[in-house]
N, C-alpha and C positions, 0 to 999 in steps of 0.2 A: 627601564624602557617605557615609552609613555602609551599609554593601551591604548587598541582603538576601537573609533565607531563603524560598528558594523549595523548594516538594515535587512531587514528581512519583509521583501514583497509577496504576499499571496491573495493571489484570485480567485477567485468562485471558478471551478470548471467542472460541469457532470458530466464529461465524460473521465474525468480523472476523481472525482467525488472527494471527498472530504479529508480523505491523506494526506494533500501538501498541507494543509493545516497543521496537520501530527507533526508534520517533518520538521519546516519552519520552528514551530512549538521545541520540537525535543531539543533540535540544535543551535537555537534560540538562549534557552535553558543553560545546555551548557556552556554555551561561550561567556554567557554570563558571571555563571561560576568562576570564571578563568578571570573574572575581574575587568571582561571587554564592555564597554560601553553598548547597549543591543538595543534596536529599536523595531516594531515589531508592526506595521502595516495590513489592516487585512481588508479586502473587498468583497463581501457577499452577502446575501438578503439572507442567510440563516443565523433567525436569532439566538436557536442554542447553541449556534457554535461560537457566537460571538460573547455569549455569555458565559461561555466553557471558557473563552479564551482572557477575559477581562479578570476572573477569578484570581487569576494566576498572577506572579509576583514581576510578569514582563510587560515594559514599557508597549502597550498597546493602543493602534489609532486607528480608528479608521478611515475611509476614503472614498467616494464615490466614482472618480476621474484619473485618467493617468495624469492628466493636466496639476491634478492637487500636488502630485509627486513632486512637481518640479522648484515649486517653496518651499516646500520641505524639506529635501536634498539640498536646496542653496544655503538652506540655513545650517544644516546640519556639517557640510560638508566628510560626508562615511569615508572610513575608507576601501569599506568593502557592500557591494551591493546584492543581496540575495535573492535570485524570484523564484517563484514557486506557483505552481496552479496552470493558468491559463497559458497559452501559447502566445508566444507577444511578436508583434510585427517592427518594421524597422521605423518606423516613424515613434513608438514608444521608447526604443530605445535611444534614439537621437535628441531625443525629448528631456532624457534624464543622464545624457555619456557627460555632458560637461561639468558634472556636480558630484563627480567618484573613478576615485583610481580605478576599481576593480569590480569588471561585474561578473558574477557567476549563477548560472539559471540550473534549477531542476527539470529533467523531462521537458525541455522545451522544443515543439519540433514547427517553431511559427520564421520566419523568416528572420526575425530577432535574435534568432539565436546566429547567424552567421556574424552579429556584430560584436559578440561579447566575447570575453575571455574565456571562458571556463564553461559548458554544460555537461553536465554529471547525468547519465542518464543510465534508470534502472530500469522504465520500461523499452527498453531496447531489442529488436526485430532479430532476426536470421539475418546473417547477410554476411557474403564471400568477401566486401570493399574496406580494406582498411576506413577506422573513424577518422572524421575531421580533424585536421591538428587540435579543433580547442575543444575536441568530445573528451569524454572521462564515463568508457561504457564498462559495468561489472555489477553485480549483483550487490557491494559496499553501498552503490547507492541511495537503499532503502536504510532510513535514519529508525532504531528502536525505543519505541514508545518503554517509559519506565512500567506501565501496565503490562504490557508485553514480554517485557523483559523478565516481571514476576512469575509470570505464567509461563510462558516457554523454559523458564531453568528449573522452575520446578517438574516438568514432562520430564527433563534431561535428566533430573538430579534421580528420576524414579529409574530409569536405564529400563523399565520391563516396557516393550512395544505388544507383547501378546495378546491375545484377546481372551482376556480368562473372564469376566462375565457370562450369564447364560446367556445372554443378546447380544450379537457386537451391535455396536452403537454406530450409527451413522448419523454426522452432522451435514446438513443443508445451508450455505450461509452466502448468500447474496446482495454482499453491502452495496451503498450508496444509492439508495432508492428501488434496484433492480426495476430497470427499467420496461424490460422486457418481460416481466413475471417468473423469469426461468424456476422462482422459488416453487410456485405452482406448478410448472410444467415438471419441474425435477420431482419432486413429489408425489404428482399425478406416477409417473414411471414408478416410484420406487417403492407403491402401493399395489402395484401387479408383480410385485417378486414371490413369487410362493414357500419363502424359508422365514422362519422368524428371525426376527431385526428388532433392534431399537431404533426410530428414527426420532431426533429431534431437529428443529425448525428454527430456527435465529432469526428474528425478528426485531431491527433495532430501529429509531427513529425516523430512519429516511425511509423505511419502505411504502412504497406511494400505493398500493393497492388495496383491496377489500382481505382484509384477516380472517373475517367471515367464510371466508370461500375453501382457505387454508383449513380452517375448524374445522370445517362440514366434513371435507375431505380426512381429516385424523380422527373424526369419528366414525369413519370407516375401516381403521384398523389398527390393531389394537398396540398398545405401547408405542403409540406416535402422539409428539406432545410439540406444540406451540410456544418458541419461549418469548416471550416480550420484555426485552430491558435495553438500555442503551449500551450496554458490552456486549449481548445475547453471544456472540462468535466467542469472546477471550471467555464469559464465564463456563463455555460446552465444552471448551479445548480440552481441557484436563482430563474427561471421559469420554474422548473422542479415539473408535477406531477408524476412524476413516471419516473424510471432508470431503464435499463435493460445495464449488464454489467457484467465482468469475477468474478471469484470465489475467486481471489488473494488479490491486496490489494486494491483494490477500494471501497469495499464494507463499508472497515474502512472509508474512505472521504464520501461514501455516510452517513453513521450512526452519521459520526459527526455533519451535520447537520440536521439528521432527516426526510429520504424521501422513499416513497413509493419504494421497489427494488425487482427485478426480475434479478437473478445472473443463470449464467451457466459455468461450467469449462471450459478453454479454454482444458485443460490435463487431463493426470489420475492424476498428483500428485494435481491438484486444485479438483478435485471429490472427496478427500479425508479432504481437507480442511471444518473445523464444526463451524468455523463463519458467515458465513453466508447462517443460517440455521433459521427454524421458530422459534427458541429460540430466537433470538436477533434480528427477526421483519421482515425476511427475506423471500423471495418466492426463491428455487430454484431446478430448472428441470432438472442437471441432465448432464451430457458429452454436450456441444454446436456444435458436431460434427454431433452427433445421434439426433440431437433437431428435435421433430415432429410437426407440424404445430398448431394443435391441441392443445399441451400442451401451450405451450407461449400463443397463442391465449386467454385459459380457463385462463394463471393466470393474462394475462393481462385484461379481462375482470373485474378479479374478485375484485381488488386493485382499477378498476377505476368508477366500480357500485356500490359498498360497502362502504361507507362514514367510516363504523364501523370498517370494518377490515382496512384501510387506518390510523385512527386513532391513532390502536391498533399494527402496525407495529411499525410506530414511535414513538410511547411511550415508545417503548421496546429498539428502537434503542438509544435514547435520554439519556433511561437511564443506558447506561454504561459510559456517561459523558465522551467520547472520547476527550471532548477538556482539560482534565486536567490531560490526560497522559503527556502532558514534562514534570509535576511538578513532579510526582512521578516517571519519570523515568532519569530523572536530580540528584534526591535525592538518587535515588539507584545505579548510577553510580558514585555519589561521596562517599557513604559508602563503597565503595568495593575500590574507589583508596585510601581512608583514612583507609582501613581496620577496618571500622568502624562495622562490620556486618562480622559471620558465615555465608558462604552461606548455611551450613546445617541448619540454623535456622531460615535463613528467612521467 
């Protein structure tokens, strides 16, 4: 059977930061593997990530314009179209429908998505209304980074969740720039707890604030430590009893491999986000702007006293089996380039 081409679009968007890249990226990868022809598009003014991405063994280009899209898809003729990132409107997609059987978007909630086949969505809301016919909402959604994958099975492969340290360890982890500072404002709180703690502080390239200010503050108490590296989140995991971190897509890498979490929006569109929520093993308080001393304090008490509810988190997190979404979302991106699959039927 003759393989085909498939493309993969992603945009720069902060309030979605730097994920659809990974995603794109892993699923990318492996379609590859599969011996599909994959073309790999990206739009964003970050040169490390554009430099993380050109390393790597996938046809990649970049783009300034949706407008460039539409030579390149003529020439190309995909037969499968993937977006990722930004929210797209209906004029982007009308721009590029005549040059691909099949288009399928990640977390798209721009009026674009009412035009395409398929949008797969992992950040997805609360809500009593059945999905749109061409929604695909489940927590499969989130695609696992091969980094991720090493770290999270090895948490698993250890089975002990107990806190046998003399400190339990608390991680602080605020990717994609933390716009809001919540890393400091988290911190600030979790430096007026009167029990000894480990706290460590994940500090990874986007964060846009003064570090300085963070220092000042962990030399105020003692065994709190600063880390600064571009994984700072995956290399803490491993000696993490407890994460405290944004409402977006973190929560997915914490579940994967199974850890005690305390999540708060960075935004209103993350306060609306229902994964990570007590359903799927989750503590979460609520706007990180408005966050009260108080709250964080009770729920951080409560995950790190409770041996039963720490348990009972992770069991729940554990079992949405987040490490074997690429397989099923590997499989559902090639039924839709093979037109293998109604999306009305899926």
């Amino acid at each position: 059977m003759q393989k085909k081409k498939i493309v993969f679009i992603v945009e720069q968007c902060d309030i979605k930061g730097t994920y659809p890249f990974e995603r794109a990226a892993t699923l990318a990868q492996l379609l590859q593997e599969q011996g599909e022809t994959v073309y790999l598009f990206i739009r964003t003014d970050n040169t490390r990530l554009i430099d993380k991405l050109t390393k790597t063994d996938l046809n990649v280009l970049l783009f300034e314009k949706p407008q460039e899209l539409k030579s390149h898809l003529r020439n190309l003729e995909p037969h499968l179209v993937v977006h990722d990132g930004k929210d797209t409107n209906a004029e982007q997609i009308e721009l590029i429908r005549p040059f691909c059987t099949t288009f399928v978007h990640f977390d798209d909630f721009g009026h674009g998505a009412q035009l395409i086949d398929c949008n797969i969505i992992a950040l997805f809301e609360e809500s009593h209304e059945q999905p749109l016919a061409n929604e695909l909402v489940g927590s499969y959604a989130f695609a696992v980074t091969k980094e991720l994958e090493m770290v999270a099975s090895h948490i698993i492969d250890t089975g002990d969740i107990s806190i046998k340290q003399d400190l339990p360890h608390i991680v602080v982890a605020f990717e994609d720039g933390d716009a809001n500072n919540l890393t400091y404002r988290t911190l600030r709180h979790l430096t007026q707890l009167h029990i000894p703690l480990k706290i460590s502080v994940a500090i990874d390239e986007d964060y846009a604030h003064n570090v300085e200010d963070l220092q000042m503050m962990a030399l105020s108490r003692r065994n709190t430590e600063i880390v600064r590296r571009p994984d700072a989140l995956l290399h803490l995991m491993s000696d993490a009893n407890l994460i405290i971190c944004s409402a977006n897509y973190t929560p997915y890498k914490v579940a994967a491999a199974g850890i005690p979490c305390i999540t708060t929006a960075q935004h209103e569109n993350e306060l609306n986000y229902a994964f990570s929520r007590e359903a799927n093993g989750f503590i979460h308080i609520g706007l990180g702007r408005k966050m009260k001393q108080s709250i964080i304090q009770n729920a951080v008490m409560e995950l790190l006293l409770h041996e039963h509810r720490r348990e009972r988190a992770v069991k729940k997190q554990r079992a949405l089996d987040i490490l074997t979404n690429n397989e099923i979302l590997q499989t559902l991106l090639l039924d839709l380039a093979y037109s293998r699959h109604n999306i009305a039927h899926i």
